[in-house]
Residue frames as qw, qx, qy, qz and C-alpha x, y, z in Angstrom:
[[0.096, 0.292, -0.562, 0.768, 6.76, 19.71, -34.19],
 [0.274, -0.559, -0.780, 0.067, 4.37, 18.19, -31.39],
 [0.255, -0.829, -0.203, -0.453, 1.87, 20.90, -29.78],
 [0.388, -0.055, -0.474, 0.788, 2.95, 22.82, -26.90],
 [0.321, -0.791, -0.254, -0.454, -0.38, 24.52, -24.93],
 [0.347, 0.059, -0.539, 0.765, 0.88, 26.18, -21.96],
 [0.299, -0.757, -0.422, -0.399, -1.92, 28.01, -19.40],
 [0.365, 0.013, -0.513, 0.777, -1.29, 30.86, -16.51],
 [0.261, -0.697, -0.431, -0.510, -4.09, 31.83, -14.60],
 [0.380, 0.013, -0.529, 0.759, -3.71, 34.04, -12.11],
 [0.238, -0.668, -0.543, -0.450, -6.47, 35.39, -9.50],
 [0.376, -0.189, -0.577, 0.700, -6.68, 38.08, -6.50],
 [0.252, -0.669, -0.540, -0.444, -9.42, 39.46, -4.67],
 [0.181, -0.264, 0.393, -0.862, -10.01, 42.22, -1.95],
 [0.416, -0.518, -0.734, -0.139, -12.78, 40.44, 0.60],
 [0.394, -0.861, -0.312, 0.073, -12.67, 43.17, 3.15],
 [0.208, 0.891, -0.164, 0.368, -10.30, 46.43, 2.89],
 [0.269, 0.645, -0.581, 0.417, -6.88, 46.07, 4.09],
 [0.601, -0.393, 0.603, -0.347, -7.74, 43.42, 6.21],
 [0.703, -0.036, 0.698, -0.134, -8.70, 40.10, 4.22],
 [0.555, 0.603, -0.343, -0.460, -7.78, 39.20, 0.72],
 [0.878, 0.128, 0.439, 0.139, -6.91, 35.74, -1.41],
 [0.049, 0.663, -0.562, -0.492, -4.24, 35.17, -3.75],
 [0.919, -0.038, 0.389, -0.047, -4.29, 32.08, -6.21],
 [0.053, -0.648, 0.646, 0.400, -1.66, 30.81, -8.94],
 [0.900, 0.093, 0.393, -0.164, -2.16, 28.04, -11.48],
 [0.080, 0.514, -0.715, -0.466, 0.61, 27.09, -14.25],
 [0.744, -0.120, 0.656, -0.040, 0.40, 24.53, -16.32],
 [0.200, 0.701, -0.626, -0.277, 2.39, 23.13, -19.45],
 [0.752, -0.041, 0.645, 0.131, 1.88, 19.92, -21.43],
 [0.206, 0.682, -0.502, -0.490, 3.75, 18.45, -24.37],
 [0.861, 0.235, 0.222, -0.393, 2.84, 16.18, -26.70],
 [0.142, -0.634, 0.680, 0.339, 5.01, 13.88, -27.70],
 [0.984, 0.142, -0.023, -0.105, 4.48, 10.64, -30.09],
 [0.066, 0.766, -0.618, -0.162, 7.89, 8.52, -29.89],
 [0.691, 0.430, -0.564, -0.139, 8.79, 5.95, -32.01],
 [0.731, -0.383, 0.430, -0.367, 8.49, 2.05, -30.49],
 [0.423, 0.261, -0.863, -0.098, 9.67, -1.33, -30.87],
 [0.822, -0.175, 0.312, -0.444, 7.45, -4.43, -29.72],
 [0.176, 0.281, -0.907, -0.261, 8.47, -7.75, -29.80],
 [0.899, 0.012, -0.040, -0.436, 6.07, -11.03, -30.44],
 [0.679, -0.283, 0.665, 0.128, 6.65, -14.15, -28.70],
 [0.230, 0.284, -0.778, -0.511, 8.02, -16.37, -31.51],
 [0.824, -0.164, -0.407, -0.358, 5.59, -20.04, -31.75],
 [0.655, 0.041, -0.646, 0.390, 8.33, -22.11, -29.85],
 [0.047, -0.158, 0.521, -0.838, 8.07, -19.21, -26.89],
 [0.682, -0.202, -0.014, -0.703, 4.14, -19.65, -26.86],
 [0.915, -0.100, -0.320, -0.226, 4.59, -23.23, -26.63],
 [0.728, -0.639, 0.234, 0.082, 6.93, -22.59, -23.27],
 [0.809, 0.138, 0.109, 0.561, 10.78, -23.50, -25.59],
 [0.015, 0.991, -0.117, -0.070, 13.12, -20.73, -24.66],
 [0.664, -0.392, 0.395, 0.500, 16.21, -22.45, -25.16],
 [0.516, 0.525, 0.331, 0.590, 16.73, -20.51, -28.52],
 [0.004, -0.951, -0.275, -0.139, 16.39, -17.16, -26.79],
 [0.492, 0.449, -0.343, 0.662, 19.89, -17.16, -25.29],
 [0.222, -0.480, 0.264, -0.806, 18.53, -16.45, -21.89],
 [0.024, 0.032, -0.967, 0.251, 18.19, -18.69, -18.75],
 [0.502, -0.450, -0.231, -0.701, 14.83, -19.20, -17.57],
 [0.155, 0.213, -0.850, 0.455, 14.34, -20.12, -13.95],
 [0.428, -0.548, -0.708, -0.120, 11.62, -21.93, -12.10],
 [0.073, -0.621, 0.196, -0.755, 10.15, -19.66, -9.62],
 [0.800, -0.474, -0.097, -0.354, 9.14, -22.07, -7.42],
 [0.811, -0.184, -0.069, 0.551, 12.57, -23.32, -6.08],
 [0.154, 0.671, -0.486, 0.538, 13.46, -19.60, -5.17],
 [0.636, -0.358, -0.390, 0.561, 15.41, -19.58, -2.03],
 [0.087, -0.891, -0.119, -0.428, 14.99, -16.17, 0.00],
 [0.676, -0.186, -0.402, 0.589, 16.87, -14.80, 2.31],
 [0.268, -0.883, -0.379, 0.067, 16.49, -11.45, 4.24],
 [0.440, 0.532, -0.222, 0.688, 19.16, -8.31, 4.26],
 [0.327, -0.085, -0.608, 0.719, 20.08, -5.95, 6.87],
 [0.517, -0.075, 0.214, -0.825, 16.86, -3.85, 6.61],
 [0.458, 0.095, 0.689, -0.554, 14.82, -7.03, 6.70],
 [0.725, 0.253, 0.074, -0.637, 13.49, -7.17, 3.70],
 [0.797, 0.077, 0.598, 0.025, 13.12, -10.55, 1.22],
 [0.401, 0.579, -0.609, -0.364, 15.10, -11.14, -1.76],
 [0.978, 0.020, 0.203, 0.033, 14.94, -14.13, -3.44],
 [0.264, -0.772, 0.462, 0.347, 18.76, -15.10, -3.69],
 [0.040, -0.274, 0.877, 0.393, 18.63, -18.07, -6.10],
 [0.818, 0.332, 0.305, -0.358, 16.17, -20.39, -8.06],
 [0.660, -0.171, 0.717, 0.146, 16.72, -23.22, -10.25],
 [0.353, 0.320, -0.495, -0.726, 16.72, -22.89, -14.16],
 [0.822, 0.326, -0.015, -0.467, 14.04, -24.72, -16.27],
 [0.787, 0.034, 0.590, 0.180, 15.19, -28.13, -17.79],
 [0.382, 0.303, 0.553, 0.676, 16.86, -27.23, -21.59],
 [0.096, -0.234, 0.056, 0.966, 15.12, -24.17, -20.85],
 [0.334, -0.305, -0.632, -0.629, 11.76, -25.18, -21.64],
 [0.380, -0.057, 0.232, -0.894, 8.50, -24.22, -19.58],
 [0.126, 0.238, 0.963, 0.026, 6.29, -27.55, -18.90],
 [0.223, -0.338, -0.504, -0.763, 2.80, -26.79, -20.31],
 [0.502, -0.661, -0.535, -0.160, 0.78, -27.57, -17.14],
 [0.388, -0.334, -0.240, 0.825, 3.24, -24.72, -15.33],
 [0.158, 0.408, 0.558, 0.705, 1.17, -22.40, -17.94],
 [0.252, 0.371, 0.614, -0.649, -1.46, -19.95, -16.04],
 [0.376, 0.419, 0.822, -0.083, -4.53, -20.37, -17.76],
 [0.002, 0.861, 0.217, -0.459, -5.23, -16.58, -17.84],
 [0.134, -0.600, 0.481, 0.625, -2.11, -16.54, -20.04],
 [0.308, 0.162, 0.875, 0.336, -3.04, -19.24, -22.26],
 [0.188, 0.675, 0.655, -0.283, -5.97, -17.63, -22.28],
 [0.091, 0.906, 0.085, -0.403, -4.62, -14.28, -23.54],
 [0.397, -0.265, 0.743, 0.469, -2.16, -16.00, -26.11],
 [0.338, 0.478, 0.765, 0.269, -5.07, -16.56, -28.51],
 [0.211, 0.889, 0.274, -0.301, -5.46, -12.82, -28.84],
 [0.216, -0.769, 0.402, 0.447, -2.16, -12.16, -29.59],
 [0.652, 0.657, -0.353, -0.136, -0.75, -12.48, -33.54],
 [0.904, -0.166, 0.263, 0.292, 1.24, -15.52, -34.25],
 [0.021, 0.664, -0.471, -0.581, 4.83, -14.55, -36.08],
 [0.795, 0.507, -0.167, -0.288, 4.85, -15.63, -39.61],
 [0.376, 0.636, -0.674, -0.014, 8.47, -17.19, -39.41]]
């Protein structure tokens, strides 16, 4: 059973007879939880930009098209899928590439 710490502090003071006093109130109530996760790791083919195994378009962001509702704001309304669903390599940011080499390769 995770911890449960719970704290009530409560404080009042007389500063000048029946004229001027303070109240204060503090609760407070945390629970620890640990709960059970699931992570996925790109596969190799995803690092190397192939998603057409994943069963999910992928779309270039750079050919949305935006368009504007009735409060004004911007939604992009369409955008063009990838070619076969693969991610050219020089569309890569760097930063990612960059942070790919930390990350575990899958074994399969």
């Amino acid at each position: 059973m995770p911890p449960l710490v719970a704290t009530l502090i409560r404080t009042a003071a007389k500063l000048k007879r029946d004229k001027l006093f303070f109240l204060s109130n503090s609760e407070t109530l945390r629970e620890e939880k640990t709960l059970p996760g699931l992570a996925n790791v790109a596969t190799d083919r995803m690092r190397a930009g192939d998603f057409s195994a994943s069963g999910r378009t992928v779309f270039d962001p750079a050919t949305n098209v935006h368009s504007t509702d009735a409060n004004e704001n911007i939604k992009a309304v369409s955008a063009q899928p990838f070619q076969n669903n693969m991610i050219p390599a020089n569309r890569f940011n760097p930063v990612s590439v960059k942070l790919l080499e930390f990350t575990r390769a899958t074994r399969a």
